[in-house]
N, C-alpha and C positions, 0 to 999 in steps of 0.2 A: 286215271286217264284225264287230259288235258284238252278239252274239246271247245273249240272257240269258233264263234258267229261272226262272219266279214261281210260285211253289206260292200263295201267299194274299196279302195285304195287311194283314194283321193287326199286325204291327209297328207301323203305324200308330195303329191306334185304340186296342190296349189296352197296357197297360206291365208285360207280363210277360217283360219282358227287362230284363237289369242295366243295358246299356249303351244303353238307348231313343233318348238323343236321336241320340249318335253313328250308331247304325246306323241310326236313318231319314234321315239325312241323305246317307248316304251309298247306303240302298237307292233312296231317290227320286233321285236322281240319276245312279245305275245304269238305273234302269227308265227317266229317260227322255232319254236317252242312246242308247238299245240301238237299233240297226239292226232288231231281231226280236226281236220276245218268242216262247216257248214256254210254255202256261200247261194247268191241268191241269182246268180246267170256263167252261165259259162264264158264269159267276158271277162267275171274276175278271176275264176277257176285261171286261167288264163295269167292274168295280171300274177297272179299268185303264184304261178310255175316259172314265170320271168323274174319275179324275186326272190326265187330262189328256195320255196316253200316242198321240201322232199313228199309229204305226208299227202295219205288220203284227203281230198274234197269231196264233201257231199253235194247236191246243188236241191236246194228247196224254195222254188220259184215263189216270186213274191205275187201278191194275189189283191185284187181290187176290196173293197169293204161291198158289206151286201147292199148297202144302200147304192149303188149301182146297177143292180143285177135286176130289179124291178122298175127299170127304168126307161124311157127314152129319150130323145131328142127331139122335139116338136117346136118348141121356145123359140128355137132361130129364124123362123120360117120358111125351112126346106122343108123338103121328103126326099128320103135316103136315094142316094144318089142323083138327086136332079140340082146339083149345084150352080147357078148359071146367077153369075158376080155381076152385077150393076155397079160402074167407076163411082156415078157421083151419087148411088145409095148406100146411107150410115150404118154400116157394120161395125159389129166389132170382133177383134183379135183379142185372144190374151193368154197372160200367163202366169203360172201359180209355181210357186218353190220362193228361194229364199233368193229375195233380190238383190243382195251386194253380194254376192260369190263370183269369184269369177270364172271358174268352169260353167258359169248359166253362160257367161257369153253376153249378156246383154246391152251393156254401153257397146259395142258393135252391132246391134241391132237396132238401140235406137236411132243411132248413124244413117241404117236402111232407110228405119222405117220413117225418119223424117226427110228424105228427100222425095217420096212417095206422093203424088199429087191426087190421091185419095181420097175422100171426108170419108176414112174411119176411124173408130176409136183404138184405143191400147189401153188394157187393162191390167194392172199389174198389181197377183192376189199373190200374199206372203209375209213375211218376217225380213227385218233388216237392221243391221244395227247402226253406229252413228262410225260407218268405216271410212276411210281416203276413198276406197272405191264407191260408195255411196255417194259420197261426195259429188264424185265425178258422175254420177249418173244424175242426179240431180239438177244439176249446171247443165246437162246434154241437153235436157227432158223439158230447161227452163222455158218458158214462152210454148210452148208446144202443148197446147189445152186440149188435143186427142189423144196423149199421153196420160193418164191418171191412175195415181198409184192408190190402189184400193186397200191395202194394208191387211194386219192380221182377219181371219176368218175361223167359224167354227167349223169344223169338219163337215157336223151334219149339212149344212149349208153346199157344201160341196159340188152337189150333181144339180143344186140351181145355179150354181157362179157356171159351170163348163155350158149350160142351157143359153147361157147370156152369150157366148161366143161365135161366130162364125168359124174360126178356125182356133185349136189351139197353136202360138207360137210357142217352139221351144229351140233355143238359139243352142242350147248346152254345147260344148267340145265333146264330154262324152257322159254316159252315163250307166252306174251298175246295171239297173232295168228300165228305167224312167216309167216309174209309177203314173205320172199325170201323162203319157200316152197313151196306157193302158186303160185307164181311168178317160180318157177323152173317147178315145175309140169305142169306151164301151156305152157311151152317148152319142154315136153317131156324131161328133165332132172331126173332123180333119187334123193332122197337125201338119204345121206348116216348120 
């Protein structure tokens, strides 16, 4: 038996991978191949059945790291549920995954979020390589010193970086489960 593990489908539709054609060629003909898929939302279960995938899906929800689970949200200076936003007090926003992809959506968010007559920050935790879209975010972001790209982090680090937030932003188009909602939420974070 041929049992294969599908976190998204994404491969597909956007080209933030070097090697796009080769590896969808070879993803779609894994996936539909496979005796059993195992998948991680019924969103892709979904995607999965549009592409044409006859076979059983499992779905085995993706799940926060413990270092969340004994945790809360104190850092940002609320209490759960009394959210009440001051314009010209310095917050900050932010956000973690991998910054030049473009299913994050985010050179259209920094669009938003510099026309915003705010003083908060934007914090941007993640990986990125030296892409065009990079590029272009870069140049967006130039001059805009409430914008600051905080770069790679260690995991454990984690549930202090979401502490440092007022709200998580997550621009994405879509996402298999989005971990760092789960992961915000479970810090009394918002996402925005």
């Amino acid at each position: 038996k041929y049992i294969l593990t599908v976190h998204d489908l994404f491969f597909i539709k956007y080209d933030d991978y070097r090697f796009r054609k080769t590896l969808q060629r070879i993803n779609l003909l894994s996936i539909l191949f496979a005796d059993c898929i195992i998948s991680v939302s019924e969103y892709v279960k979904n995607e999965l059945e549009i592409l044409g995938y006859k076979g059983p899906v499992y779905i085995i929800h993706e799940f926060i790291d413990d270092q969340f689970l004994n945790t809360r949200n104190i850092s940002n200076g609320f209490q759960k549920n009394e959210y009440k936003v001051e314009k010209n007090k310095n917050y900050t926003l932010g956000f973690i995954g991998k910054l030049d992809s473009k299913r994050k959506n985010l050179l259209n968010a920094f669009k938003i979020f510099k026309k915003s007559s705010y003083n908060w920050n934007f914090e941007l935790w993640g990986i990125y390589s030296n892409t065009t879209l990079m590029h272009k975010i870069l140049k967006e972001i130039n001059g805009d010193n409430r914008i600051k790209i905080m770069g790679r982090f260690n995991d454990s680090d984690k549930v202090q970086i979401y502490q440092r937030f007022l709200a998580l932003f997550h621009p994405s188009y879509e996402e298999g489960t989005g971990l760092t909602v789960l992961e915000a939420f479970s810090q009394e974070v918002p996402v925005i």
